[in-house]
C-alpha positions as CSV (number, residue, x, y, z in Angstrom):
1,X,90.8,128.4,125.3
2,X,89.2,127.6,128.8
3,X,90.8,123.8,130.0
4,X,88.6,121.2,129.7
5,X,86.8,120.2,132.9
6,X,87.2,117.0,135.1
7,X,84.4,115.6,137.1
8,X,84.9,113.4,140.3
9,X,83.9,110.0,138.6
10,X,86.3,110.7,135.8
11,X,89.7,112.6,135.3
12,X,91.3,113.1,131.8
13,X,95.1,113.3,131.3
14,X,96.7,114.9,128.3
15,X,97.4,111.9,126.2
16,X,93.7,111.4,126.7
17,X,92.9,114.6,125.7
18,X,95.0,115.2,122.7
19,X,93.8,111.8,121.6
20,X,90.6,112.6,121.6
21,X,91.7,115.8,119.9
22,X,93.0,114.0,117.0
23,X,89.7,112.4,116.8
24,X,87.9,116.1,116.5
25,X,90.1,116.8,113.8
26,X,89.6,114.0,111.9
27,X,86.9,113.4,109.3
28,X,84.1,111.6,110.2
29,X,83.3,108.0,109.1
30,X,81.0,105.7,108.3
31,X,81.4,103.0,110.2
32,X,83.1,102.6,113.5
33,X,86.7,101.0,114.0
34,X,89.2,100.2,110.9
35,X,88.2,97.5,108.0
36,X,90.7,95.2,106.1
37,X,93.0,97.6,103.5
38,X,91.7,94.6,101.3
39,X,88.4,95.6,101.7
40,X,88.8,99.4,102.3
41,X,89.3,100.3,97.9
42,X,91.1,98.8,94.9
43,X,94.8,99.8,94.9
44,X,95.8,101.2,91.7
45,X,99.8,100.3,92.2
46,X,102.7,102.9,92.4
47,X,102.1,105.6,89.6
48,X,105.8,107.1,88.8
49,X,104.1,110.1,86.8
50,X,107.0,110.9,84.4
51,X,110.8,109.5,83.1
52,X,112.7,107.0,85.8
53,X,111.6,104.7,88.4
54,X,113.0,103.7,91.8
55,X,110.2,103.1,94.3
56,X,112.0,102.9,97.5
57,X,108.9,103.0,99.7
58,X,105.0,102.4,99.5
59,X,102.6,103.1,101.6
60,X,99.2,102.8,99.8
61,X,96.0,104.6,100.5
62,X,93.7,103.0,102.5
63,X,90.8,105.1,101.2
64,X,88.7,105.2,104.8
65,X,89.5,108.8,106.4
66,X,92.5,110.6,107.5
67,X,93.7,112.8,109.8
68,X,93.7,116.8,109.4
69,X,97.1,118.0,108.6
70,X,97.0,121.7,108.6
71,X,98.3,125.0,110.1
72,X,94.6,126.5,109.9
73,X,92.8,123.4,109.6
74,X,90.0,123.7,112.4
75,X,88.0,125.7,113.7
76,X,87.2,124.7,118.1
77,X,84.0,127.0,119.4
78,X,86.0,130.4,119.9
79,X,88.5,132.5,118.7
80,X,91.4,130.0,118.3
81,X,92.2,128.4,115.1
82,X,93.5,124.9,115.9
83,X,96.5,123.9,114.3
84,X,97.4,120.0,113.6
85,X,100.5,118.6,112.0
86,X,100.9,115.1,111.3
87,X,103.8,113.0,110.8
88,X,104.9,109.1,110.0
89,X,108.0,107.4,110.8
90,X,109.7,105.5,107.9
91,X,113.0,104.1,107.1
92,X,114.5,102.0,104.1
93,X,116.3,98.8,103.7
94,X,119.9,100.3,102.2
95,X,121.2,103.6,101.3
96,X,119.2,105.7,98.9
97,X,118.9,109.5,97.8
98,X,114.7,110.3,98.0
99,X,114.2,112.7,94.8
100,X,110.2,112.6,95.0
101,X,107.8,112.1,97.5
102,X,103.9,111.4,96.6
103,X,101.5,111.8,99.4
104,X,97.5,110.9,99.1
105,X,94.9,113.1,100.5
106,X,91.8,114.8,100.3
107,X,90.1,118.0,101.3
108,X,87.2,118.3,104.5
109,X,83.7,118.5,102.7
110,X,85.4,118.8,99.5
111,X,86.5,122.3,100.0
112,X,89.1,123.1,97.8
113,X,92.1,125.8,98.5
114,X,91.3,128.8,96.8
115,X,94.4,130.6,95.0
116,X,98.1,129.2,95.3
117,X,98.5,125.9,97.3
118,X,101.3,125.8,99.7
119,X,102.6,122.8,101.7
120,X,105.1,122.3,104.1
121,X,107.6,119.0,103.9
122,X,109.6,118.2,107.3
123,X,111.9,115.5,107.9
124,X,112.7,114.7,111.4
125,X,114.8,112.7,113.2
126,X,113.8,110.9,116.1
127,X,114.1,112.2,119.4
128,X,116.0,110.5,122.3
129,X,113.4,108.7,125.0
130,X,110.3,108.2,123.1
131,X,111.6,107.7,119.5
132,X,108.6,110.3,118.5
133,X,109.8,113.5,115.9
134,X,112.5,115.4,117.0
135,X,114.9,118.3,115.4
136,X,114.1,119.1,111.8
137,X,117.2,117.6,109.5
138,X,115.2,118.3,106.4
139,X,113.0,121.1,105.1
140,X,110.7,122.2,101.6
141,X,108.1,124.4,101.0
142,X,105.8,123.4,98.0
143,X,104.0,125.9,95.5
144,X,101.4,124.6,93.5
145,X,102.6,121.2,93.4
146,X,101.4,118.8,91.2
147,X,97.8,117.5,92.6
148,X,95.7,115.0,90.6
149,X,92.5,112.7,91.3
150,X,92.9,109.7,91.1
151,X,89.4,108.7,90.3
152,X,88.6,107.7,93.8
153,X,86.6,108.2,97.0
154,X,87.4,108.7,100.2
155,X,84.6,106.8,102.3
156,X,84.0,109.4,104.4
157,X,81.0,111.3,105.5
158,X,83.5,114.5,105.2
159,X,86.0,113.3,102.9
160,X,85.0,113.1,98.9
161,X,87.9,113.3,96.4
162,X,91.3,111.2,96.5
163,X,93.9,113.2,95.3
164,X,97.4,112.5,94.1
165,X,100.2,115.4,95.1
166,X,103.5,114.5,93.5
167,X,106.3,116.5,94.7
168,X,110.0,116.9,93.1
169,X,112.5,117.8,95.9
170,X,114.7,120.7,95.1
171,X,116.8,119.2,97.2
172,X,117.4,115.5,97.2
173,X,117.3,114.0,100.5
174,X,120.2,111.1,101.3
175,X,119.0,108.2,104.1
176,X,121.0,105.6,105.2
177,X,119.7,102.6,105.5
178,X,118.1,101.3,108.7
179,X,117.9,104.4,109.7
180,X,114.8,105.9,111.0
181,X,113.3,108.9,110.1
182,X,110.0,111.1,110.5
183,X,107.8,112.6,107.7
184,X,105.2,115.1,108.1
185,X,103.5,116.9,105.3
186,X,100.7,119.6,106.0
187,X,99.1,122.5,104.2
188,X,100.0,125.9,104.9
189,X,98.0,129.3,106.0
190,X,94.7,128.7,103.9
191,X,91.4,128.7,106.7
192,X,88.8,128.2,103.7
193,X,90.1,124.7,103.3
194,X,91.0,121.6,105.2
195,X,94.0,119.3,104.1
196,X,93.5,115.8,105.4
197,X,96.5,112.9,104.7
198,X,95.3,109.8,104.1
199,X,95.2,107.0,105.8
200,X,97.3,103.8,104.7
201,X,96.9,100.2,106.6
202,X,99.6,98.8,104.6
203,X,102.6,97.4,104.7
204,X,102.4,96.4,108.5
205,X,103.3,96.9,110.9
206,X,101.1,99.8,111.6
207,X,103.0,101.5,113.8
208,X,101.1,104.5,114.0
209,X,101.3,108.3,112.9
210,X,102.7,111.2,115.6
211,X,100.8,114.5,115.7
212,X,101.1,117.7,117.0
213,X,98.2,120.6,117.7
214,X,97.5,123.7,119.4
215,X,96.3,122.0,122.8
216,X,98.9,120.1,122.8
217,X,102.3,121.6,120.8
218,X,104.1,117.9,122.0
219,X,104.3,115.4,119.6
220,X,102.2,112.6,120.7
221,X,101.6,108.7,119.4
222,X,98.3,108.3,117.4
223,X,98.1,104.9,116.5
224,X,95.5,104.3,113.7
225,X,98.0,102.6,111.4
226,X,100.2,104.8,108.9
227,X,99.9,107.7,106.5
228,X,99.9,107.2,102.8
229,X,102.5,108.5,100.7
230,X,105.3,106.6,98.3
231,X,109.1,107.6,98.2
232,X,110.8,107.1,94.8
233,X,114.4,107.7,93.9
234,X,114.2,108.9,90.0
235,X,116.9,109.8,88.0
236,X,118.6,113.5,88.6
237,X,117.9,115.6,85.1
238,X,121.4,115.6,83.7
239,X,121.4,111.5,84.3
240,X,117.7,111.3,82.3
241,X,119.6,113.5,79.6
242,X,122.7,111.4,79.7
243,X,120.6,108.5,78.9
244,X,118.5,110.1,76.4
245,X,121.8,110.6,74.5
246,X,123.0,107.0,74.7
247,X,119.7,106.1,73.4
248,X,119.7,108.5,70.1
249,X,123.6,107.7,70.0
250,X,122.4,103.4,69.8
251,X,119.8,104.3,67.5
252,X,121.7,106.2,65.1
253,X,124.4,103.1,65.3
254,X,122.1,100.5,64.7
255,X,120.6,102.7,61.9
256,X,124.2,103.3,60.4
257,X,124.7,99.1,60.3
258,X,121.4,98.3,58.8
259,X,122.1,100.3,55.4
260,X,125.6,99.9,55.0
């Protein structure tokens, strides 16, 4: 890839450039500069999708555009493909095991992946100076996982279909609380389609996303609020079994008093 030229009346650093990056790799809109979350779409409220509950964290989708998340997500005039990960920072209010994470999205010009889906989870932690991602503490590869429309748009000139991906750890992942942590979520080794994460504008403070690309490998600050996704802490499978059997074992009780 040939550097990108400078002119005497203007000179372009590399947070400048990989900004403007960020901006080539993200779908187009419709309108210049962000609108109220209020006014963006309706939010439909957590949807747990199965037994248990435990919302630890919500960030809903704001339904405007998002940036691309992908390891062959775009195609730059030449032979490179570009490469752009994404990541937001998160933490929770007191100590609690993450068993699913859901993450909202859509696909660029409504290009769907064709054959298996794969996606790559990463959980960072933050690295010392800038607080931006740092060592991996926390790694998943998803096959297939569960995606879903959730009857909305994406207003976007290259966005289209809101989808849903629900994803059940194999591993559970433990956080203390307070502590602060990095997520990044991106599809994997597909160049017919385009994964883009959602935005979300909600809950504030919109401390912006990180993101990482092929001009520019270093994680850098993109701040265009956060990404939307939801962390719940459901109920492992032998403790939804357990409680299956107290329930039978109550009925059966209650059945045994009424004809006695």
């Amino acid at each position: 890839m040939k550097p990108l030229a400078s002119t005497s009346s203007m000179s372009i650093g590399p947070a400048a450039i990989g900004f403007f990056l960020c901006l080539a790799l993200e779908a187009p809109r419709v309108q210049a500069g962000p609108i109220p979350f209020q006014e963006a779409a309706t939010y439909d409220g957590p949807q747990p999708h199965g037994p248990g509950g435990g919302l630890l964290l919500d960030h809903p989708p704001h339904r405007f555009g998002g940036l691309t998340s992908d390891s062959m997500g775009f195609e730059l005039p030449g032979p490179s493909i570009v490469y752009q990960y994404v990541a937001d920072d998160f933490s929770l209010p007191s100590d609690a095991t993450i068993r699913r994470i859901v993450f909202f999205g859509f696909f660029n010009s409504q290009v769907l992946p064709i054959g298996d889906e794969t996606y790559q989870i990463n959980i960072h932690e933050p690295r010392a100076g800038d607080g931006l991602p740092g060592n991996v503490v926390f790694s998943e590869t998803v096959v297939n996982p569960v995606r879903e429309w959730t009857g909305h748009h994406v207003i976007s000139g290259a966005g289209g279909l809101e989808y849903r991906f629900t994803v059940d750890l194999v591993t559970p992942f433990f956080l203390q609380g307070g502590e602060t942590r990095w997520l990044s979520f991106y599809q994997v080794g597909d160049p017919n389609s385009s994964f883009r994460w959602e935005y979300s504008l909600g809950p504030n403070p919109w401390n912006g996303q990180a993101a990482q690309n092929e001009v520019f490998p270093n994680w850098f600050l993109y701040e265009t609020g956060n990404t939307a996704f939801q962390l719940w802490s459901i109920p492992e499978p032998n403790s939804l079994s357990l409680l299956a059997i107290g329930a039978l074992a109550l009925l059966r009780f209650r059945s045994h008093r009424t004809f006695r």
